[in-house]
N, C-alpha and C positions, 0 to 999 in steps of 0.2 A: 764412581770416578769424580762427580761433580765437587761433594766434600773435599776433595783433596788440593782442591782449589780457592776453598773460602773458610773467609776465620769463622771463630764459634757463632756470632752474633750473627751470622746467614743463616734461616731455614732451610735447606734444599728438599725436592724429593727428584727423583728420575726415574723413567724406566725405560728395559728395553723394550720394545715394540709396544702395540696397544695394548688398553685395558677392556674388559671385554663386561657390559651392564652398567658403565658410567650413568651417574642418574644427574644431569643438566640443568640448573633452573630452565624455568619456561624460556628468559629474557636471553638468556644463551641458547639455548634450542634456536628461539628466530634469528641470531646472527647465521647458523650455516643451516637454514631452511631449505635454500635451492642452492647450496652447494657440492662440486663433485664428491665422490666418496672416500677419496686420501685426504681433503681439505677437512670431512667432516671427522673422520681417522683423528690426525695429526689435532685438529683444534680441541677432539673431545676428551682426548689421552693429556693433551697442554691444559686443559682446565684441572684434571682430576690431579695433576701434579703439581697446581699453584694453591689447587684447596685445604690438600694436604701438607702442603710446605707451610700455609697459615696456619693450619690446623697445631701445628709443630711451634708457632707462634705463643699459641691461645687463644687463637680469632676464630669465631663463629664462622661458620660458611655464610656466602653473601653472592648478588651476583658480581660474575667479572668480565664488562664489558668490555670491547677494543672503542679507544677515543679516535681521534680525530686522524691519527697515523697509523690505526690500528693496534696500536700498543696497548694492554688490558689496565683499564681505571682500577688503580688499585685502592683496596679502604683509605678513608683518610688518616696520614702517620704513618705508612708502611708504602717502600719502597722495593721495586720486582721487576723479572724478568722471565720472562719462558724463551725455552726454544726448541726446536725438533727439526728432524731429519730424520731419512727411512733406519726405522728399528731404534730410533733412541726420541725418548721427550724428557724433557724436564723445567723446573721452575724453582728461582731461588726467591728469597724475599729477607727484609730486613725490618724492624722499627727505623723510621726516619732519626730518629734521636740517636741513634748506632752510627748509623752508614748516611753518607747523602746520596746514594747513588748506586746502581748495581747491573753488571750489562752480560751476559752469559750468550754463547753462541756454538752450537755441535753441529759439526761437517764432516759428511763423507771424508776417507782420507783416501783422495784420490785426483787426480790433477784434475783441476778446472776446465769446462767447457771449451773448444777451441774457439777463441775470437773474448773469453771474458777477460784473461791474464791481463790483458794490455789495457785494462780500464780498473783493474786493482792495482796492480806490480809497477811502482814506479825507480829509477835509479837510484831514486834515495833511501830507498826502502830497504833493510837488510834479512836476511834470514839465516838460521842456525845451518852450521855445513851441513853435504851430505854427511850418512850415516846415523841416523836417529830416525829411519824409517820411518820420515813424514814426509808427504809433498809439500815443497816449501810453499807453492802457489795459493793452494787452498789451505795453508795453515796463513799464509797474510790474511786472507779472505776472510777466516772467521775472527784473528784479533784485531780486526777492523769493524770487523759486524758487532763484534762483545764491545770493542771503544761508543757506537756508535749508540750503542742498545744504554750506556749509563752514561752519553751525551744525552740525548733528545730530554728528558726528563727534567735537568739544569736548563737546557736554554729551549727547547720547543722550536729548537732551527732542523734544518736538513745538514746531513754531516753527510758529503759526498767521499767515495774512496779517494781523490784527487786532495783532499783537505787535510788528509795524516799523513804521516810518514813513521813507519813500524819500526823497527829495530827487535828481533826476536835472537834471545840466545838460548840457553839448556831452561827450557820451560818457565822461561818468565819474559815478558815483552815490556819497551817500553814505546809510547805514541807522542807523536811530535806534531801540538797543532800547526796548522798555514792558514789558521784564520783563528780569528779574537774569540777567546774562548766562555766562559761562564765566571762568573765573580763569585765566589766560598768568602766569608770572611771575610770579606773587604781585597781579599785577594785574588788577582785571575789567574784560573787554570791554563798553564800553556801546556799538558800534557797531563798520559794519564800511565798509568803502571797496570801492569794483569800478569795473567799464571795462563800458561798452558797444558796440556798432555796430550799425547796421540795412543791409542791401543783400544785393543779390538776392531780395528778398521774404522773407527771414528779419529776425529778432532775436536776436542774441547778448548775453550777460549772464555773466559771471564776476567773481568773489570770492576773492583770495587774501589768506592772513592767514598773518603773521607774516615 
């Protein structure tokens, strides 16, 4: 699914559900040491599909730490993203020389929690009609999370759902910042473009820039 969403210059790998004898550096072992057993799931299946998506590079295996937001330190020169949800993981990556930026997000396709709508969905916000068997609610949700996922990396800020405004039409979105965005070039980003799809009861959402 992911491929269908990024040009050639992205590695991707995905899969559905876990992988089963993942073999971890040590240094990633002690990030989910005492953690529960979905966390250790979902982080050890998100590693095996960024090392592979390098691997798809030419890049050695290496460890891949979470910095300071949690987002995994990637080698120096290459630019990434993981994401998961129950029964899908994946992780895309790029040469920084390619892409400046890369932000990927999969969600259940299924309405949002009751009480979260109203801290994503704002009136400016648009979404594709019905009839494209997607919930619109949790389809803002993830081309907000994929905007936010190839934000932080540019500016090392917090990008709150309150800060974009979405515009989603037949599988491509665009993102409208409310706050000063990153400098490309001598130029500032006031917004960003991405791709969606919904099928097999998921949602995917990615954002490549530059």
């Amino acid at each position: 699914m992911l491929e269908e969403l990024m040009p050639p210059t992205v590695a991707i790998a995905e899969v559905f559900g876990d992988v089963a004898d993942v073999e971890l550096f040590p240094e990633e072992q002690a990030v989910i040491a005492v953690a529960i057993e979905g966390r250790r799931r979902e982080f050890t299946t998100g590693r095996h599909c960024a090392h592979l998506a390098l691997s798809r590079l030419g890049l050695p295996r290496t460890p891949l730490l979470p910095g300071p937001s949690r987002a995994p330190m990637w080698p120096p020169g290459i630019v990434g993203s993981i994401t998961h949800c129950e029964g899908y993981r994946a992780a895309a990556v790029a040469h920084a020389q390619d892409i400046g930026s890369v932000g990927i997000d999969a969600e259940p396709n299924q309405p949002l929690p009751e009480g979260v709508a109203r801290l994503v969905v704002f009136d400016d916000d648009y979404t594709v009609p019905a009839g494209y068997g997607v919930h619109a609610d949790r389809l803002l949700f993830c081309c907000k999370e994929a905007v936010y996922k190839a934000w932080y990396p540019l500016t090392g800020r917090w990008l709150g759902f309150e800060d974009v405004r979405v515009r989603i039409e037949e599988l491509r979105f665009t993102a409208k910042l409310k706050v000063p965005g990153p400098i490309l070039d001598g130029v500032e980003v006031t917004g960003f473009t991405g791709r969606w799809i919904a099928r097999d009861r998921l949602i995917l959402a990615a954002v490549v820039v530059g």
